[in-house]
C-alpha positions as CSV (number, residue, x, y, z in Angstrom):
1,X,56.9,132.1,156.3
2,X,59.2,134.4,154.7
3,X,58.4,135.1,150.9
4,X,60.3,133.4,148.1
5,X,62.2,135.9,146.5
6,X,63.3,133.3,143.7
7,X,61.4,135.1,141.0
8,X,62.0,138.6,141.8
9,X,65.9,137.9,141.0
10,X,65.7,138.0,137.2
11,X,64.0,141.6,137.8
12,X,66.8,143.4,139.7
13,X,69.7,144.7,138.3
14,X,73.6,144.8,139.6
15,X,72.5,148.3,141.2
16,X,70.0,146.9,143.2
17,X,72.4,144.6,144.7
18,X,75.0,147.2,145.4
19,X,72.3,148.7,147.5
20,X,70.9,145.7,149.7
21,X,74.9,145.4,150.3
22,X,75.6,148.6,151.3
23,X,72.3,148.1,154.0
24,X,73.6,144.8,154.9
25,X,77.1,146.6,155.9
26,X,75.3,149.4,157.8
27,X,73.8,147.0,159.7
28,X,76.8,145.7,161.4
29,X,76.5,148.4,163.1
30,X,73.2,149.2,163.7
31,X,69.7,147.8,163.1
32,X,68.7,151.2,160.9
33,X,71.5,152.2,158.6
34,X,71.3,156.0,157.7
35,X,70.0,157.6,154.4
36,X,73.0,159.9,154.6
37,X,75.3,156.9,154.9
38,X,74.3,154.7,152.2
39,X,76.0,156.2,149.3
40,X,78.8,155.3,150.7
41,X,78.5,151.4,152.0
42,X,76.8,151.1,148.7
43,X,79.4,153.4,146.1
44,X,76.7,154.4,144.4
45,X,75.9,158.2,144.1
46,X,72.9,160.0,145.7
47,X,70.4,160.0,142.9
48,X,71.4,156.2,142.5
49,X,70.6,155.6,146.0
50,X,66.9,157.2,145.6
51,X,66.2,155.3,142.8
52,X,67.2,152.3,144.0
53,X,65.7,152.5,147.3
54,X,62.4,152.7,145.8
55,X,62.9,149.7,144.0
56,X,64.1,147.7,146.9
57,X,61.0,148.8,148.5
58,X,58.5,148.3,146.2
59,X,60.0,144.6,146.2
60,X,59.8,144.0,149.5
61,X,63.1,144.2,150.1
62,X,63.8,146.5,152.6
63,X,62.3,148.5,155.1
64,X,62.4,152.4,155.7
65,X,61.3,154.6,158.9
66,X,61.3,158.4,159.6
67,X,61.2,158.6,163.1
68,X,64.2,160.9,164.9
69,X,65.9,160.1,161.0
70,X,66.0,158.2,157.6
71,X,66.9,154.5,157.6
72,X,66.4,151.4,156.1
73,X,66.8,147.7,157.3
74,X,66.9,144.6,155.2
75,X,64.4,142.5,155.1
76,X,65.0,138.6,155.3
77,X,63.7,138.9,151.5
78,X,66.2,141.3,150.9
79,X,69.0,139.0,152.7
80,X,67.4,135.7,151.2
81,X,68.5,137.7,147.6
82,X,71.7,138.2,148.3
83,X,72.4,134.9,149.4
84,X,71.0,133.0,146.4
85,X,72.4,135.3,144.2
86,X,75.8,134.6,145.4
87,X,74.8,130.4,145.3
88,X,73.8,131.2,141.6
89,X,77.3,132.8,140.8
90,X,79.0,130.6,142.3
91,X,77.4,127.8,140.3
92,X,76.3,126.1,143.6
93,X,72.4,126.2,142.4
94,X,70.7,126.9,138.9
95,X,67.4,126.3,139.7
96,X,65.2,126.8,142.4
97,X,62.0,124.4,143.4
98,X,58.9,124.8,146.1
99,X,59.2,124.7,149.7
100,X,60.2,121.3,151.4
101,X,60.0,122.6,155.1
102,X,59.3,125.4,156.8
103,X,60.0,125.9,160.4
104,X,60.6,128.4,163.5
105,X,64.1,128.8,162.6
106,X,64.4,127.9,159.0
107,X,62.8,127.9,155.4
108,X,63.8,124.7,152.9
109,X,63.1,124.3,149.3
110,X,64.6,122.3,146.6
111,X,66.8,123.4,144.4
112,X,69.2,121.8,141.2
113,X,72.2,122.2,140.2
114,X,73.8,118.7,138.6
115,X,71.2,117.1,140.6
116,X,68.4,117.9,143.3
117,X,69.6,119.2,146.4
118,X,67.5,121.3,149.4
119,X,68.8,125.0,150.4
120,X,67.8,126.1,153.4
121,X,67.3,129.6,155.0
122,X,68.5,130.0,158.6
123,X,65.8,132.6,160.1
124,X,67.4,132.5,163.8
125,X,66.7,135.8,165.6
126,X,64.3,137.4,163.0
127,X,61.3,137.5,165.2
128,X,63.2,137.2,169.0
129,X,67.0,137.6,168.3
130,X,67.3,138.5,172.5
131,X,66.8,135.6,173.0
132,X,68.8,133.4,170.7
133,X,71.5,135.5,171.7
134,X,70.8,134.4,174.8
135,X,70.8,130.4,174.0
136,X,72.9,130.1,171.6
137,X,77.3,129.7,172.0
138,X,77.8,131.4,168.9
139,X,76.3,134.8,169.7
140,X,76.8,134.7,173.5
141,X,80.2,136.8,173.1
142,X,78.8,139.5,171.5
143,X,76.8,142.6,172.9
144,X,75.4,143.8,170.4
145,X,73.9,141.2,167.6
146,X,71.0,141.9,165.3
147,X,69.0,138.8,163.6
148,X,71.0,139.3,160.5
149,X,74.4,138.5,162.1
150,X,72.4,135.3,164.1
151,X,71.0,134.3,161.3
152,X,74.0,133.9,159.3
153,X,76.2,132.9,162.2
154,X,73.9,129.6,162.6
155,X,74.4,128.7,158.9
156,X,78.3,128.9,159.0
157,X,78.0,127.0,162.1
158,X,76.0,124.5,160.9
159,X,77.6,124.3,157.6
160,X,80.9,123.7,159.3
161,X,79.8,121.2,161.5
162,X,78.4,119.0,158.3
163,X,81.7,119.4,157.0
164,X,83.4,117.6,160.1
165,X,81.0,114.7,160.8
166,X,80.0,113.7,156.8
167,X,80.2,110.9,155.4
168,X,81.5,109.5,158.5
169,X,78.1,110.2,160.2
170,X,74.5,110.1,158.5
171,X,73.9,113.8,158.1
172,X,72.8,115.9,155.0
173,X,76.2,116.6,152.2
174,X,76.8,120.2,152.5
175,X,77.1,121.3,149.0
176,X,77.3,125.5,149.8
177,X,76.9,128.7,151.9
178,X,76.6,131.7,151.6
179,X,75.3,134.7,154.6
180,X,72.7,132.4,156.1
181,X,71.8,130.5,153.3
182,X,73.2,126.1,153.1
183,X,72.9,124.3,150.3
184,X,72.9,120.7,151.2
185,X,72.1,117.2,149.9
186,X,68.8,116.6,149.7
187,X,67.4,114.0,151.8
188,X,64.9,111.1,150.6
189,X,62.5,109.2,153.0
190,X,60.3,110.2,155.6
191,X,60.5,112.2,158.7
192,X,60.8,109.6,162.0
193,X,57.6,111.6,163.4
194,X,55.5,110.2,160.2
195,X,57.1,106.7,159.7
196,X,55.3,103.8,160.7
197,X,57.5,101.6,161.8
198,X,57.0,97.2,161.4
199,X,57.4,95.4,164.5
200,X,60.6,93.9,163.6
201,X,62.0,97.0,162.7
202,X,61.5,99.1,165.8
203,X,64.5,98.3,167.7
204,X,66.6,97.7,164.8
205,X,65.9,101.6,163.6
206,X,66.2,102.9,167.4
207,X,69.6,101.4,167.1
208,X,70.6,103.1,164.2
209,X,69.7,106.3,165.5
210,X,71.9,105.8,169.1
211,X,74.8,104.3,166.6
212,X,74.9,107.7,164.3
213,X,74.4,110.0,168.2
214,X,78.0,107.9,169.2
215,X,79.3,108.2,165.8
216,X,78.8,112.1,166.2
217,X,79.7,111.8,170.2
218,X,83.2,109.9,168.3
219,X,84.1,112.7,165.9
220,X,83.3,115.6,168.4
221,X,80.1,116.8,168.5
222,X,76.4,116.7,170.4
223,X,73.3,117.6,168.3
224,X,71.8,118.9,171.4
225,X,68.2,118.9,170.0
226,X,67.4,115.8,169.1
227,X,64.1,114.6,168.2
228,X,61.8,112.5,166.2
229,X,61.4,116.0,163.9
230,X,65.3,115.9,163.1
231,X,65.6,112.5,161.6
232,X,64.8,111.2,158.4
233,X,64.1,107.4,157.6
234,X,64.6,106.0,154.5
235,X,65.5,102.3,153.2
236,X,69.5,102.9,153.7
237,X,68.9,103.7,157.2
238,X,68.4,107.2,159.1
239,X,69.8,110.8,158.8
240,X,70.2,113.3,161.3
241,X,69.3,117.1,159.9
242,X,69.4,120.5,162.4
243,X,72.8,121.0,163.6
244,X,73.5,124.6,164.3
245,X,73.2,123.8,168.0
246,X,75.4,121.4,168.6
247,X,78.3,121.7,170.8
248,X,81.5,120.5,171.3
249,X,81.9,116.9,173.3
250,X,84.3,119.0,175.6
251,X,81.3,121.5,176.7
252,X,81.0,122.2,180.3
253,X,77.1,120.9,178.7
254,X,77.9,118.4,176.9
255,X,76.9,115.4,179.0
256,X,74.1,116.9,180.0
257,X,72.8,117.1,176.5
258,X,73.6,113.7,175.3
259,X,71.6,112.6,178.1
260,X,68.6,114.6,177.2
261,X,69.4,113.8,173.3
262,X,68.9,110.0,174.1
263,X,66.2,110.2,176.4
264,X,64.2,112.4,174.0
265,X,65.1,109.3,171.4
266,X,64.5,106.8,173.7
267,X,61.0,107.8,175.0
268,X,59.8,109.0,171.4
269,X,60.0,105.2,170.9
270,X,58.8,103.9,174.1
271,X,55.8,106.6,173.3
272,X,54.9,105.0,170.0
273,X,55.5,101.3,170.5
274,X,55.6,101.0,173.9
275,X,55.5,97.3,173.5
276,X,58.7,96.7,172.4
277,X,61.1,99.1,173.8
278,X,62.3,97.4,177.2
279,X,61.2,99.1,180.5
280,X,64.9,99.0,181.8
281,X,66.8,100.8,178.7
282,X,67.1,104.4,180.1
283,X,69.3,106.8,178.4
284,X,71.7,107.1,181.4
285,X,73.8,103.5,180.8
286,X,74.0,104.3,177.3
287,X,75.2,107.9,177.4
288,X,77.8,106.4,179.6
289,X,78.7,103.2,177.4
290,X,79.0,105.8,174.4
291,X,81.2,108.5,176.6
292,X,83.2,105.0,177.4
293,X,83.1,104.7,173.2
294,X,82.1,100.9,174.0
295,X,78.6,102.0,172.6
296,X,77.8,98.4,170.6
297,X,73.6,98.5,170.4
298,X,70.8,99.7,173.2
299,X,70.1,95.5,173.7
300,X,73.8,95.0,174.6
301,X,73.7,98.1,177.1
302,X,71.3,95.9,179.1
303,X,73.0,92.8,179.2
């Protein structure tokens, strides 16, 4: 897990700022920006640049090496404060909570602005960026791609595709964005992988979740990764969270994906109460009833 930078903020000054930027725009073109170079990505003179390189470092925020020359990298800390200083200016967020999630690819804590919502970190590529790039549409067209421009690549993405599907489907509000930093709605209930579902509920809640996958199917878009960690139950019904994958429903994949979206849905609830999911419903007939957009519940599939 990445380290909260929330309370360093208040301790650096505009200076400090000018400098994680001026790193941050050396590194769109390469992973180590020169010593030499910074002044200028960061308009700030020489002896400004020593001092405030020290800081940075002694924060955390950045990372220097020596070998064949001097250069320094942001950290995510260092990208994390940019980011949610940006949210604060922007009046986006005005207080920031504990951790609600932490994950592979992301870090979520609550946050406040008029009201509680969740921010969440994208942290694609940090750790193995090669192959994200590899994986993942909105790198693939690029040679050269450092976590940085992953990382904040996947938020726009998945900001953007909130935008297009809420309120029509049950996914988070986005609220905000900012490099690779969303500010969304935050979500009550529980996680599907911790609910304990009633009897009588099980194929009602299944049903929910296939109805939101063809309301999403309807207004464009495959999650692509669907599983029983990307939904949240509550008493209103479910939400679907983790979108920066998604694709288009005109993918040369996109079939493919639905059909492994709904079979991962499907046999999460034949795994868990396997006596009342029906031995027959199999994702294929209703991938195809919701490609047909005659999707009306998994029961009716079977008739």
């Amino acid at each position: 897990m990445v380290r909260n930078v929330a309370g360093v903020l208040p301790e650096l000054e505009d200076e400090d700022f000018y400098l994680l930027s001026g790193v941050e725009q050396g590194m769109r073109f390469s992973e180590w920006v020169q010593r030499e170079k910074l002044s200028e990505f960061a308009t700030l003179t020489d002896e400004e640049v020593d001092y405030r390189l020290e800081r940075c470092l002694k924060r955390g925020l950045i990372e220097k090496k020596t070998i064949q020359y001097e250069g320094y990298t942001l950290q995510f800390e260092g990208y994390d404060a940019l980011a949610l200083r940006a949210l604060v200016e922007q009046d986006t967020i005005s207080e920031f909570g504990s951790p609600l999630g932490v994950g592979k690819e992301s870090d979520v804590y609550e946050v406040r602005s008029y009201k509680p919502h969740a921010l969440k970190y994208h942290r694609e590529g940090y750790t193995n960026f090669r192959e994200v790039h590899k994986e993942r549409d909105y790198t693939s067209d690029r040679d050269h791609v450092s976590w940085l421009y992953t990382a904040r690549k996947a938020a726009e993405r998945e900001y953007d595709i909130l935008e297009s599907l809420y309120p029509d489907v049950s996914v988070p509000q986005p609220i905000g964005q900012n490099r690779h930093a969303i500010v969304m709605e935050r979500m009550d209930g529980v996680e599907l992988s911790q609910t304990k579902l009633e009897d009588e509920q099980v194929i009602g809640v299944l049903d929910l979740l296939v109805s939101e996958i063809a309301c999403a199917y309807d207004h464009g878009y495959v999650h692509a990764d669907m599983s029983e960690y990307n939904v949240f139950v509550d008493e209103g019904g479910v939400t679907i969270f983790d979108w920066p994958q998604a694709i288009p429903t005109d993918h040369e994949n996109a079939t493919e994906f639905l059909r492994r979206d709904l079979t991962n849905a499907i046999g999460y609830f034949r795994r868990k109460y396997p006596q009342h999911i029906p031995d027959d419903l199999e994702a294929e007939p209703v991938a195809a009833a919701i490609e047909r957009g005659s999707f009306e519940s998994v029961m009716a599939v079977l008739d």
